[in-house]
Jmol script that loads the backbone (N, CA, C; Angstrom):
load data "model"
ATOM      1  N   UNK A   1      73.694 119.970 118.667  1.00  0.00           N
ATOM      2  CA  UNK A   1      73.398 120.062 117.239  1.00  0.00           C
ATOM      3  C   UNK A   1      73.800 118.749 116.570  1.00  0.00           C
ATOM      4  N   UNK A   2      72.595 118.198 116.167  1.00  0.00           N
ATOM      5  CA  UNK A   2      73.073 116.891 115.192  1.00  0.00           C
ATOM      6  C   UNK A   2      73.323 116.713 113.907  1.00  0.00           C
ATOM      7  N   UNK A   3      74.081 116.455 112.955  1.00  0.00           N
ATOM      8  CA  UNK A   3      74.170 116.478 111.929  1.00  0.00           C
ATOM      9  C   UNK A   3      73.502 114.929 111.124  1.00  0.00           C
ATOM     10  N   UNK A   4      72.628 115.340 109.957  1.00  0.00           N
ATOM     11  CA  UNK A   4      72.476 114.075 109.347  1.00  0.00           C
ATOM     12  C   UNK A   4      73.437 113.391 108.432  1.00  0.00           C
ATOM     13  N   UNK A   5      72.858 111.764 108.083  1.00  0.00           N
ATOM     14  CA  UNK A   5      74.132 111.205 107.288  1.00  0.00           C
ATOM     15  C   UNK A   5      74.730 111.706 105.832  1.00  0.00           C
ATOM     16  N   UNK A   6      73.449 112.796 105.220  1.00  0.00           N
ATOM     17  CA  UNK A   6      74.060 113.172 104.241  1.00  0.00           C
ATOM     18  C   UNK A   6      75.001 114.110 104.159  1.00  0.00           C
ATOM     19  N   UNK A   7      74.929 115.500 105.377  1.00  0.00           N
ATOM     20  CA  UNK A   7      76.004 115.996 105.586  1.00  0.00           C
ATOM     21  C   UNK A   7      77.216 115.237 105.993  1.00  0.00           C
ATOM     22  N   UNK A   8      77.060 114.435 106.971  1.00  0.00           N
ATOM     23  CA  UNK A   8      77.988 113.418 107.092  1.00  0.00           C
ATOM     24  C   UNK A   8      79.007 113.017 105.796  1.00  0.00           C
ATOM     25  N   UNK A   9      78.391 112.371 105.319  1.00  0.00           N
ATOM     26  CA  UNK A   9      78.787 112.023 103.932  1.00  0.00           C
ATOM     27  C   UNK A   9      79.818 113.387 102.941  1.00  0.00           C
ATOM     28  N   UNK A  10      78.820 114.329 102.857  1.00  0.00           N
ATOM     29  CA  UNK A  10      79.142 115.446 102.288  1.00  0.00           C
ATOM     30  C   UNK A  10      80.419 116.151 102.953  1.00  0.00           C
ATOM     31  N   UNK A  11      80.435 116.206 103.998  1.00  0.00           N
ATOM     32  CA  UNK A  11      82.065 116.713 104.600  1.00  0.00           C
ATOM     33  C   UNK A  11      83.146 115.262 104.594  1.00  0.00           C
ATOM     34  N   UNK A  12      83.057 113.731 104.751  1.00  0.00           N
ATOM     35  CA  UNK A  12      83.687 112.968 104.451  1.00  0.00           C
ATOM     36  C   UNK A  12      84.245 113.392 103.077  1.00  0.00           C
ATOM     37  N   UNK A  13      83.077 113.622 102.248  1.00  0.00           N
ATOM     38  CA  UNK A  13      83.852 113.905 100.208  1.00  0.00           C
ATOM     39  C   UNK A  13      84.390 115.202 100.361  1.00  0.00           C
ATOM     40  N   UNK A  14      84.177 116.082 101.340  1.00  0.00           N
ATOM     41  CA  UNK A  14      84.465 116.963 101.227  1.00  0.00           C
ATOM     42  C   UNK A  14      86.046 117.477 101.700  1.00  0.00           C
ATOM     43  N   UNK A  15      86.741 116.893 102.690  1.00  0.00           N
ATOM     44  CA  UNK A  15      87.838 116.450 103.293  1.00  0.00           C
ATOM     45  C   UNK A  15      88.419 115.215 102.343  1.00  0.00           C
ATOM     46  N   UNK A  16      88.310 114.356 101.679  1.00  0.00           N
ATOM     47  CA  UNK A  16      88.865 113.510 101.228  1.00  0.00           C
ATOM     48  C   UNK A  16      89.273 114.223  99.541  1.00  0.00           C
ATOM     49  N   UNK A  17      88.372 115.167  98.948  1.00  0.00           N
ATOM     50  CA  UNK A  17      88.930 116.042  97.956  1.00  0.00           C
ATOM     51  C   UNK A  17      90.169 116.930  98.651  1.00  0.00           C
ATOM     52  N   UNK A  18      89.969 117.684  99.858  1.00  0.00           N
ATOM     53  CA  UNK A  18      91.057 118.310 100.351  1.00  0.00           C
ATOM     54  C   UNK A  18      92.525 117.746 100.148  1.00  0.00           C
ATOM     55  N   UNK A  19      92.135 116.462 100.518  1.00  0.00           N
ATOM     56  CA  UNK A  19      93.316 115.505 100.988  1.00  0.00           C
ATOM     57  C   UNK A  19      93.888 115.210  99.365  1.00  0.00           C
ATOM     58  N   UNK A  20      93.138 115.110  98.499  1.00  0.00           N
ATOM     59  CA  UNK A  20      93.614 114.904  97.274  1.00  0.00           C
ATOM     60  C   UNK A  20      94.754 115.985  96.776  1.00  0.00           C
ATOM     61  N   UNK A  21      93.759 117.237  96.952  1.00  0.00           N
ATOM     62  CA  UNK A  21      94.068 118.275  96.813  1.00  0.00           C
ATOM     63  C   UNK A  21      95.696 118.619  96.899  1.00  0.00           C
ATOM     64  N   UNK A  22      95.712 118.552  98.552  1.00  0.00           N
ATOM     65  CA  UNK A  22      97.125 118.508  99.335  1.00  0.00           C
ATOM     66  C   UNK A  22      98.021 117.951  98.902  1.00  0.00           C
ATOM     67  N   UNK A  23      97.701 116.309  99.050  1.00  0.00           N
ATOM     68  CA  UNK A  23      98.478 115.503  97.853  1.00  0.00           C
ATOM     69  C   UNK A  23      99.110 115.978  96.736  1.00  0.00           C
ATOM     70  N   UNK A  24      98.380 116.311  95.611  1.00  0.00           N
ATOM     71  CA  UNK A  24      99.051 116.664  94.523  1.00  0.00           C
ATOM     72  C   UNK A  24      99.743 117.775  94.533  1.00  0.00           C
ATOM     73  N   UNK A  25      99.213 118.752  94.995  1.00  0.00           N
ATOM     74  CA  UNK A  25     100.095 120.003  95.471  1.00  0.00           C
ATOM     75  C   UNK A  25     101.519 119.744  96.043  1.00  0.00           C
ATOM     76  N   UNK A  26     101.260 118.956  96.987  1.00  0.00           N
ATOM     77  CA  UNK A  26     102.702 118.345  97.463  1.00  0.00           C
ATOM     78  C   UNK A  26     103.737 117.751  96.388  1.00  0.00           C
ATOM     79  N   UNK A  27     102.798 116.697  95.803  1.00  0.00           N
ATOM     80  CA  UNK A  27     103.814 116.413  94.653  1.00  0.00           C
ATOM     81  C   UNK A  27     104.105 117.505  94.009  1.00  0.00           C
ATOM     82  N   UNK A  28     103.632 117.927  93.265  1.00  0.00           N
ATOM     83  CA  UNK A  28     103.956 119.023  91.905  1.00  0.00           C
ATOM     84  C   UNK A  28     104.981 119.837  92.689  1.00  0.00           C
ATOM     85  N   UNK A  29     104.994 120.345  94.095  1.00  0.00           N
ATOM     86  CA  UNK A  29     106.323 121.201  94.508  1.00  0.00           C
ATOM     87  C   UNK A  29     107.360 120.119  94.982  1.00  0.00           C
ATOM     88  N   UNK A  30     107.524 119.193  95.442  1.00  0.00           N
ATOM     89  CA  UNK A  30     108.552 118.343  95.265  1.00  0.00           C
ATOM     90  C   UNK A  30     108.764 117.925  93.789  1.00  0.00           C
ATOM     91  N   UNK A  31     108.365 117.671  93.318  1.00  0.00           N
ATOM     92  CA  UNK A  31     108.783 117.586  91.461  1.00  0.00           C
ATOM     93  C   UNK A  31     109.507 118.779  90.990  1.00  0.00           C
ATOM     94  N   UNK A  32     108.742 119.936  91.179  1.00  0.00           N
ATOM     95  CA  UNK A  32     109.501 121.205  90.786  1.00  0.00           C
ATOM     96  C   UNK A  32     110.741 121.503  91.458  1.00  0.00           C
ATOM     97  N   UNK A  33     110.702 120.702  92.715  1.00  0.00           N
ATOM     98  CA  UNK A  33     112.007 121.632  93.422  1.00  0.00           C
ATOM     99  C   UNK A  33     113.281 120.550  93.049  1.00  0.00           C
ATOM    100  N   UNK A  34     112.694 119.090  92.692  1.00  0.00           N
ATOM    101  CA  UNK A  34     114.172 118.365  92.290  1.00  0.00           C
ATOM    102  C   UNK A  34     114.487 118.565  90.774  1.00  0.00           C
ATOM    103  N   UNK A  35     113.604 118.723  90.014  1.00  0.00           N
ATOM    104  CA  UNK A  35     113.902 119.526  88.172  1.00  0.00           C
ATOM    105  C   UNK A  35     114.437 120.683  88.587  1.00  0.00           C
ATOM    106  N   UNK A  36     114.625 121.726  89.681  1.00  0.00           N
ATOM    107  CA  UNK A  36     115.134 122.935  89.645  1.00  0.00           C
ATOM    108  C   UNK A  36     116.726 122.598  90.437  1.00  0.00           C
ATOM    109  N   UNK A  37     116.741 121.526  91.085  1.00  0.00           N
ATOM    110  CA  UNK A  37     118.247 121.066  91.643  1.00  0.00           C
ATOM    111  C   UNK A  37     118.860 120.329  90.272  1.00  0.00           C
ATOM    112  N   UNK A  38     118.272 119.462  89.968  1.00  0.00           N
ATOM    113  CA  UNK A  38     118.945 118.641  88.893  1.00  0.00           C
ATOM    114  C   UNK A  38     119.448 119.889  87.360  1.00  0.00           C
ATOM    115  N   UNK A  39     118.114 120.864  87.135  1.00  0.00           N
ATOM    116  CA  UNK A  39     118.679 121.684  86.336  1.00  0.00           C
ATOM    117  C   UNK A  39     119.947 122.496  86.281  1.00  0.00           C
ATOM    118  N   UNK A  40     120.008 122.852  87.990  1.00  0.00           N
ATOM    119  CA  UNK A  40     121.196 123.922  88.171  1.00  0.00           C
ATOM    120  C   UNK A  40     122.419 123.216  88.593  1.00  0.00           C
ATOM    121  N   UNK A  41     121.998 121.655  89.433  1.00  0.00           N
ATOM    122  CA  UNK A  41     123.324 121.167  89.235  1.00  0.00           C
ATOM    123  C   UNK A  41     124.134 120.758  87.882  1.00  0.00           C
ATOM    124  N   UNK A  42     123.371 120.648  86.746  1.00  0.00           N
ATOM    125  CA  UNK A  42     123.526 120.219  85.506  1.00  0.00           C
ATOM    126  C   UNK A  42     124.151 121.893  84.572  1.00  0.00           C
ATOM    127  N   UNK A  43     123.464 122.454  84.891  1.00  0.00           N
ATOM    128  CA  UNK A  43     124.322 124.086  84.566  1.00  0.00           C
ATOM    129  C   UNK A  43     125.706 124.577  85.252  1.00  0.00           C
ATOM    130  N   UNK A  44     125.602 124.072  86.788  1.00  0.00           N
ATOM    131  CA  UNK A  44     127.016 124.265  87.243  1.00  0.00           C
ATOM    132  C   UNK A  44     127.712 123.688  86.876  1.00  0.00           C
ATOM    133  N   UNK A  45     127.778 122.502  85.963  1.00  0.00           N
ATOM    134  CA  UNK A  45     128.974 121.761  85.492  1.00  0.00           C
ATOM    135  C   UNK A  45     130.026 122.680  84.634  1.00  0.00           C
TER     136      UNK A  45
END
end "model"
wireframe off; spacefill off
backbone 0.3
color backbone group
């Protein structure tokens, strides 16, 4: 089964949104999880 270049193309954008995706997701829970250390170490004082 051969695929043409526009599918080609179309799963390249299509995986490289993923990857975005992942990315930011990643950030936003590392962001949340050091505002939730810094908050509670800042409350345990």
């Amino acid at each position: 089964m051969s695929s043409t270049p526009v599918e080609d193309g179309r799963r390249v954008r299509h995986q490289a949104r993923d990857a975005v995706v992942l990315m930011t997701f990643s950030a936003v829970v590392s962001v949340g999880a050091a505002l939730t250390v810094v908050l509670l170490t800042h409350l345990g004082r």
